[in-house]
C-alpha positions, 0 to 999 in steps of 0.5 A: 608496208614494208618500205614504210616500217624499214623507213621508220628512223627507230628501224633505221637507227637498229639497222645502222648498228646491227651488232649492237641492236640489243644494249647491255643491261643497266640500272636504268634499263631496269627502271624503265622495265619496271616503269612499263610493267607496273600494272598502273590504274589496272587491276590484273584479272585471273581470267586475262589472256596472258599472265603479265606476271609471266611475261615480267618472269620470262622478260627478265630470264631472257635479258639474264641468259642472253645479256640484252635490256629488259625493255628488248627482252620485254618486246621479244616475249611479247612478240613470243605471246603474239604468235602462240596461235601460229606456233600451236598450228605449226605444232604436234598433229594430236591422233584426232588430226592424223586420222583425218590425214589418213583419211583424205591421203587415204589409208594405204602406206603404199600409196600415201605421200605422208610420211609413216614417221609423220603418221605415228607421231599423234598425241594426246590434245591434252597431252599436246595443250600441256606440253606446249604451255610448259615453262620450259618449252614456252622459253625455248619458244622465246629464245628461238624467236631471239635469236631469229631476230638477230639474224634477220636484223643482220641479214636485212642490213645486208640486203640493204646494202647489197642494193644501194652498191648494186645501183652504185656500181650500175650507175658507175659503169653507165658513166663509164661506158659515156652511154648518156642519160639512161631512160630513169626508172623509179627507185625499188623499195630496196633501193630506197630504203637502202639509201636511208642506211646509206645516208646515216654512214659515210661510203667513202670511209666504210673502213669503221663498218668493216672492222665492226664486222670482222670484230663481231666475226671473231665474238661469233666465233668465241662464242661457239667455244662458250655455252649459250646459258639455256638449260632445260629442266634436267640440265641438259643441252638439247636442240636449242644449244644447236641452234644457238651454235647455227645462229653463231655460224649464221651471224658470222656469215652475215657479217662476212658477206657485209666485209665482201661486199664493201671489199669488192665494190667500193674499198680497194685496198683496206686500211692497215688496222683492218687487216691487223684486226684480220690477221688477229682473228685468223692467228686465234683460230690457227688461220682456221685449219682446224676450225672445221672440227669445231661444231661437225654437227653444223655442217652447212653453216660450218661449210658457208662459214669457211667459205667466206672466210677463205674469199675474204682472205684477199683482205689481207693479200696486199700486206702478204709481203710484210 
């Protein structure tokens, strides 16, 4: 099933560009929204599961705060509406729960293995069910459930093409070594999958997917100085601006891992364009020396960030005697 949903041309196509999965909003973008939205041959029912009234809300909220298509945030509210059950499950314990729980770990705080803060967190149903329906926090589900998906589409085209260079490399070193024809195995789906990506670039000239991917490191990094556009209702930046700022870290590490994978399989010596692009970068952050104090909130991802950052320093060491 996985194989077959990577495979699909439409998949393929978000995976080729995955800093641009999401187009910016148009007039006609706007018009196909309508266009899917309007409620043709049906008449809209006070008793329906979902509110498409509420979906067209929230559709147009996410493609205004977070500058993609309607038909994109369109999808990912839907998406949002799809998983509702789970998120319900993952959610609050209500007092009615928590007592069970303290009943089959048994009642002693001493000898439970839950959490005591786990245990005096219980609310009302109601209060839970309210809460959980809330314009507010059903957004925050949906911009969660947004910027999940950028960073899955990034990572995934990472992997991807992590096991065709892998199997590259592999096949290279056996011609190498004059070992013959190797007994052949049956390609993964990884590896299939990757060599449908592969097959829509050119490998032997990646220095454009490079300098996409040192681009969309120094928007990432723009961005933290920037905010997201979330406000919940008093106005406030809460747990969602920290996860919007994560997802700037992560996304930034994504790339760089695409930039180090080609740098240290198939590239060499980089093209002088992606090491000016490189060097514009660093220059417009101070070559990161004080880039650590940025977010100290995030201190994983800020770390990881560095790190990479710093490994793929070697991008621009042939051109250090310039």
């Amino acid at each position: 099933m996985i194989e077959c949903f990577l495979l699909d041309p439409e998949v393929l196509q978000l995976l080729e560009q995955p800093f641009d999965a999401h187009a910016q909003p148009s007039a006609q973008t706007k018009a196909a929204f309508e266009t899917k939205t309007s409620a043709i041959n049906v008449t809209p029912s006070s008793s329906a599961k979902y509110d498409v009234k509420e979906v067209k809300e929230d559709s147009l909220w996410l493609s205004k705060i977070a500058k993609i298509d309607e038909i994109s945030a369109l999808r990912v509210v839907v998406e949002e509406c799809q998983s509702r059950t789970s998120a319900q499950l993952l959610g609050q314990f209500s007092e009615e729960e928590l007592a069970s729980i303290r009943d089959a770990a048994g009642n002693s705080q001493h000898s439970s293995s839950i959490p005591v803060s786990l245990l005096v967190q219980g609310l009302d149903p109601d209060a839970i069910q309210q809460q959980f329906i809330r314009q507010d926090t059903r957004r925050q589900r949906i911009f969660r459930t947004y910027l999940s998906e950028r960073r899955y589409i990034l990572k995934c085209t990472e992997r991807l093409v992590d096991a065709v260079l892998s199997n590259r490399n592999l096949t290279t070193d056996e011609n190498d070594k004059g070992k013959g024809k190797a007994v052949e195995l049956a390609p993964s789906w990884q590896l299939t999958c990757g060599m449908a990506l592969a097959s829509r670039w050119d490998l032997d000239n990646v220095h454009p997917i490079l300098l996409r991917c040192v681009r969309a490191v120094g928007t990432n990094l723009k961005n933290l100085g920037e905010r997201s556009g979330w406000s919940d209702q008093d106005g406030e930046r809460g747990d969602i601006e920290i996860e919007w700022a994560r997802n700037q870290f992560t996304e930034a590490i994504h790339a760089l891992e695409i930039v180090w994978q080609f740098l240290s399989t198939i590239v060499g010596v980089p093209s002088s364009q992606i090491a000016l692009e490189w060097f514009r970068l660093q220059q417009s952050f101070s070559f990161f020396n004080s880039f650590e104090s940025v977010c100290a909130r995030l201190s994983r991802p800020n770390t990881c960030l560095l790190i990479y950052l710093h490994r793929t320093n070697h991008l621009s060491r042939p051109y250090s005697i310039i």
